[in-house]
C-alpha positions, 0 to 999 in steps of 0.5 A: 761628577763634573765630568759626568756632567760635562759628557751629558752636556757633550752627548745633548749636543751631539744629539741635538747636532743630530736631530738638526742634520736628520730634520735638514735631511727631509727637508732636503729630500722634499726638494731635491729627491722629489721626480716629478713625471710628466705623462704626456697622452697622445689620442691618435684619431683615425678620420674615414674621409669619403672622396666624392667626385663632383662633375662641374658642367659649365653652361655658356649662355650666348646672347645674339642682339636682335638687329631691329633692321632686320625683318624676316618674312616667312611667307603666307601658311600652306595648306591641302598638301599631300606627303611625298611631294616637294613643299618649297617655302617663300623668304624672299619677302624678308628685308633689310632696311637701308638694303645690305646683306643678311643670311637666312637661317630655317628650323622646324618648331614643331613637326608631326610625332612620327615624322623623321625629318630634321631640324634645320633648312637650306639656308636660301631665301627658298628653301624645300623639303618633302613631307613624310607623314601626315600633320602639322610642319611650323616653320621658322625664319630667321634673319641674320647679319654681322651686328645680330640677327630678326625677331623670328617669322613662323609659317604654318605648313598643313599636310593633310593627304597621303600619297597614294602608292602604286604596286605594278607587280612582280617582274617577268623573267621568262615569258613565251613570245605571242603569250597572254599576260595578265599585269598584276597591278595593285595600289593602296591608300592610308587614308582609305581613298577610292583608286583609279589606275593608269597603266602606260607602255614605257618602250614605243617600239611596239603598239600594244593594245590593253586595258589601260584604267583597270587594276590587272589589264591583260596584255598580248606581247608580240611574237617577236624575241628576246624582247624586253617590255616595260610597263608602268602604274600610276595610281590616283587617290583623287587627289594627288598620282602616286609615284610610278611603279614599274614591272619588266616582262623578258621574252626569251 
């Protein structure tokens, strides 16, 4: 009976031996068996980058100091012109005080729509230039030294007649000594005008009698050969001659 006892008590701590080492277990297992799993996401982002190209102008801005010493003169305006002619223009007024050297330095501001001229001007105290069409021509001038330049001077050129032209006609190669020959003149105006004609005889070996102010005169050569005679037209609008117009008649 005693032993009996004894074995019980034996076996109650080995079952309490037990039970302590199978609750030191979990315990254990909650601490060292646990992994902790660290997930780390990557988000990869894709940025669709447009390349623009930007075109820099730079703009230099030139500031000329206005020299009040300087006193640019373009002259009185200029009216009644007729194209084709040579308009010359007058500076030579402009100063400078105290004396001392300046430039002069032309433009057009403004020039007729259909005119081809260009821009600038001789830089002379008389600069020229030949107008094309008809209109308005501003001109300007301006003075310049080696500490700035003048306020500017306009000077207003009025062209208000075209110059006629003048047509003498086709030239003659082969023409018979002694022959009749009728010059087939002719002339025009854009601006409509009455004509009146001037034929002349260019070579003065020869006297030769003709119809000198009509548009087709009718001249007799000589009876001589070869021979080369050139006869020459001028026309007039009222107003201003053409430029001459030759036409050459060969005898062979």
């Amino acid at each position: 009976m005693r032993y009996i006892k004894q074995l019980t008590i034996a076996i109650a701590v080995v079952s309490m031996f037990y039970g302590c080492g199978g609750g030191g277990g979990a315990t254990g297992g909650d601490t060292g068996g646990t992994t902790t799993t660290s997930t780390s996401t990557t988000t990869s982002s894709t940025i669709d980058t447009t390349a623009t190209t930007t075109s820099t102008t730079t703009s230099t801005s030139t500031t000329i100091a206005i020299n009040p010493a300087l006193h640019a003169n373009a002259g009185s305006d200029i009216t009644g012109l007729s194209t084709g002619f040579s308009v010359s223009l007058d500076g030579s007024k402009s100063s400078k005080d105290g004396g001392g050297v300046f430039a002069f330095k032309w433009s057009f501001v403004t020039i007729p729509p259909a005119s081809s001229l260009g821009v600038t001007l001789a830089s002379t105290s008389h600069p020229s230039f030949v107008p094309d069409v008809k209109g308005a021509y501003e001109v300007k001038l301006v003075l310049t030294d080696d500490t700035g330049e003048s306020t500017p001077d306009n000077v207003l050129v009025t062209v208000d007649n075209t110059r006629p032209a003048a047509n003498a006609g086709n030239d003659i190669a082969d023409a018979s000594p002694a022959s009749l020959i009728t010059l087939a003149g002719s002339g025009s105006d854009a601006d409509s005008n009455s004509l009146t004609y001037k034929w002349s005889y260019v070579e003065q070996n020869f006297t030769l009698s003709f119809g000198t102010t009509v548009a087709q005169p009718t001249v007799r050569l000589p009876n001589v050969r070869p021979e080369r005679y050139t006869f020459r037209l001028i026309v007039n609008d009222g107003t201003v001659d053409s430029a001459p117009d030759d036409v050459i008649i060969d005898v062979n």
